[in-house]
C-alpha positions, 0 to 999 in steps of 0.5 A: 500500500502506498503512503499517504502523501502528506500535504503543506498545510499552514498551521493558523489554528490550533486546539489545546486538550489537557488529558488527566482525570486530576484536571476536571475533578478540581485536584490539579490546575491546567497551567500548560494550556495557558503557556501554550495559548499564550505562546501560539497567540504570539506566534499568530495562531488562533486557539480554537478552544481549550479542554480539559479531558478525564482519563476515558479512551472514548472522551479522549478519542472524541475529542481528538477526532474534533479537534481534527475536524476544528483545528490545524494544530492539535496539542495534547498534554498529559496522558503518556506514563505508562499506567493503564489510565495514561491513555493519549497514545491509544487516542491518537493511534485510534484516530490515525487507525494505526498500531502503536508498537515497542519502538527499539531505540525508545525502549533502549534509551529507557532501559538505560535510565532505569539503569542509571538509577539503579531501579528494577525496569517494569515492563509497563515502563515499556508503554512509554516506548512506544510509537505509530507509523506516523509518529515522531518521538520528541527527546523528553531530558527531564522524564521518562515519557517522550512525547509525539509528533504525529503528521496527518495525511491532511496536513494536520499535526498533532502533537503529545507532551507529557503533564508535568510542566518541567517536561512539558516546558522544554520540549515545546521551547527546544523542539517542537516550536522550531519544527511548527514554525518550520511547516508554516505556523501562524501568521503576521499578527499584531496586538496591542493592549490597554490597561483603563482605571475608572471605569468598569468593563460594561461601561467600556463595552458600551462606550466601544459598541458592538460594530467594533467589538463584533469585528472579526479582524481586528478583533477588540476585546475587553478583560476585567483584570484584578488592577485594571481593565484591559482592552485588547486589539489584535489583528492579521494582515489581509486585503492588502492591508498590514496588521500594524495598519489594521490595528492603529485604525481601531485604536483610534477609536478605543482611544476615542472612546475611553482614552481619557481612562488610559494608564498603562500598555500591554503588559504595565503594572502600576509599580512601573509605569509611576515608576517612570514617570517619577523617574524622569523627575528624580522624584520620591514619594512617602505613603500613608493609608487609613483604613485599607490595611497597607492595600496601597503599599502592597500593590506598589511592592517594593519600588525604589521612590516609594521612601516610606509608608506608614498604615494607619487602623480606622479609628487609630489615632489620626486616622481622622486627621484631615487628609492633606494635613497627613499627605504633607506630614508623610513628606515632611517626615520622610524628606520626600518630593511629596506626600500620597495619602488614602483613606477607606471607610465603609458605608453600607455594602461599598467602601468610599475613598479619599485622596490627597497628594502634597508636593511642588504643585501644591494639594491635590484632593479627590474622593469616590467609592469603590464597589464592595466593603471588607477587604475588596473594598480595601483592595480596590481602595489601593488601586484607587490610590494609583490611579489617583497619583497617575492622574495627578502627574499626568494633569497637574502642571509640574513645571 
């Protein structure tokens, strides 16, 4: 019988299934599907979904055969030790009607890490040997189960990683990117994201609309984040237009819409972007907090301009000094450029926050109430004092 020709296909699509019954009773995350998401995104490839499966040859099977059907790239992780319910290699070789087999120079490499170790070799252990016709077997330096590389006659691929992250890791970094991206994978793709304070996800989807938030290419999407929220735009180039070009003509628009929310791009945190704008400047902030329990010291972390905090508990002493009078005291105390001080007092179900910056422009003041009490209410009470320092620089005429 003649062997089915294998045609080039490129690889723009791709689904992701983490094999393990420990992923869907609760007892194990699925950290590997993220990374891979993550790494395919950047590489310009669509991830058609991700699933998790239970160790059922038949769910597994089906899941295969669907993602077959869905997707050009198909990564399995999880599923290749060599116990009777490590079932991914009987999936695969069911979905390709092939056979798996003890591959001779598999089963060496094997017998020889055993030997090394000096522990007895169980013939499961040979499980982990084996291969299809139409496999590859991927080098695993960290384990004892290789993975595969299986090319389908159509083009597709499908490829195996074992379920421990520190196996799974190098395998996909060292040898199976290289290999993807020499048969073609993803394509030009541009992103861009920015991170909004002050204003909630549904009132960001309202101001953007659904013109541009259904658009298939670009797409615009919107993501409630712990510290902001994001507004992600990505594109591929098309119809004689670049991903770059595409992009820039729907941020115009974002910007348009809630540009006045913006603070940070792409993968920005609130340590690092006041820390450059305090940077240029050369200058140093002192803290002080009432009420949030440090919420605002702990989101800025350790940062080289931040020369002192201090917390203060409601109802402490001075916890009902006037704000400014504390933000000035904070600089003085500390020699720093200027005082930042912030304030949370729960009123019902919602947590109201005061604000008060003192330093060479002056006073600044501010107040708003931050969605939830408790430690929610706390929390968000941090992330409103960045952003009312954000502001602070970004408006105030600081010569």
């Amino acid at each position: 019988m003649d062997t089915p020709r294998t045609f080039a296909r490129p690889l723009r699509t791709a689904a992701l299934l983490a094999i393990g019954s420990e992923l869907t009773v609760g007892e194990t995350r699925d950290t590997n599907s993220a990374e891979l998401a993550r790494s395919l995104a950047v590489a310009g490839v669509d991830v058609t979904w991700i699933s998790a499966l239970p160790d059922r040859l038949a769910t597994v099977t089906a899941g295969l055969r669907a993602s077959l059907v869905a997707a050009d790239l198909v990564v399995t992780t999880g599923g290749l030790g060599p116990t009777p319910d490590d079932l991914t290699r009987e999936a695969i070789a069911d979905v390709c009607g092939e056979s798996p087999a003890v591959d001779a120079d598999l089963e060496r490499w094997l017998r020889h890490l055993f030997e090394r170790r000096g522990v007895p070799f169980a013939t499961t252990n040979l499980k982990q040997a084996w291969l299809i016709p139409s496999a590859t077997a991927i080098r695993n330096d960290r384990g004892t189960a290789p993975g595969w590389w299986v090319d389908r006659p159509d083009g597709r691929v499908v490829v195996a990683l074992p379920g421990p992250p520190s196996e799974m890791r190098p395998m996909w970094q060292g040898w199976v990117l290289t290999r993807l991206r020499d048969r073609g994978l993803g394509q030009e793709r541009v992103t861009r994201t920015y991170r909004l304070a002050g204003i909630g996800e549904s009132a960001v989807a309202a101001r953007l609309g659904e013109p541009l938030l259904r658009a298939e290419n670009p797409v615009v999407a919107t993501y409630a984040r712990g510290d902001a929220v994001d507004v992600r735009i990505s594109a591929v180039g098309g119809a004689g237009r670049s991903a770059e070009n595409l992009v820039d003509e729907a941020a115009a628009a974002v910007l348009a819409a809630v540009g006045s929310h913006v603070w940070g791009y792409d993968d920005d945190t609130w340590p690092a972007v006041l820390g450059r704008d305090l940077g240029r400047r050369g200058w140093t902030a002192a803290l002080v907090e009432v009420g949030t329990g440090g919420a605002a010291a702990r989101l800025l972390g350790d940062v080289p301009w931040l020369t002192a905090t201090r917390a203060i508990a409601a109802g402490g002493p001075g916890a009902a000094d006037p704000l400014a009078g504390l933000a000035q005291r904070a600089q003085r105390e500390a020699g720093s450029t200027f005082g930042l001080a912030v304030r949370a007092v729960e009123t019902g179900e919602d947590t109201r926050v005061e604000l008060a910056a003192a330093g060479p422009w002056g006073i600044s003041e501010s107040s708003e109430t931050a969605f939830l009490g408790s430690s929610e209410g706390r929390r968000r009470a941090g992330l409103a004092a960045a952003a009312f320092l954000n502001r602070v620089l970004k408006h105030e005429d600081l010569g």
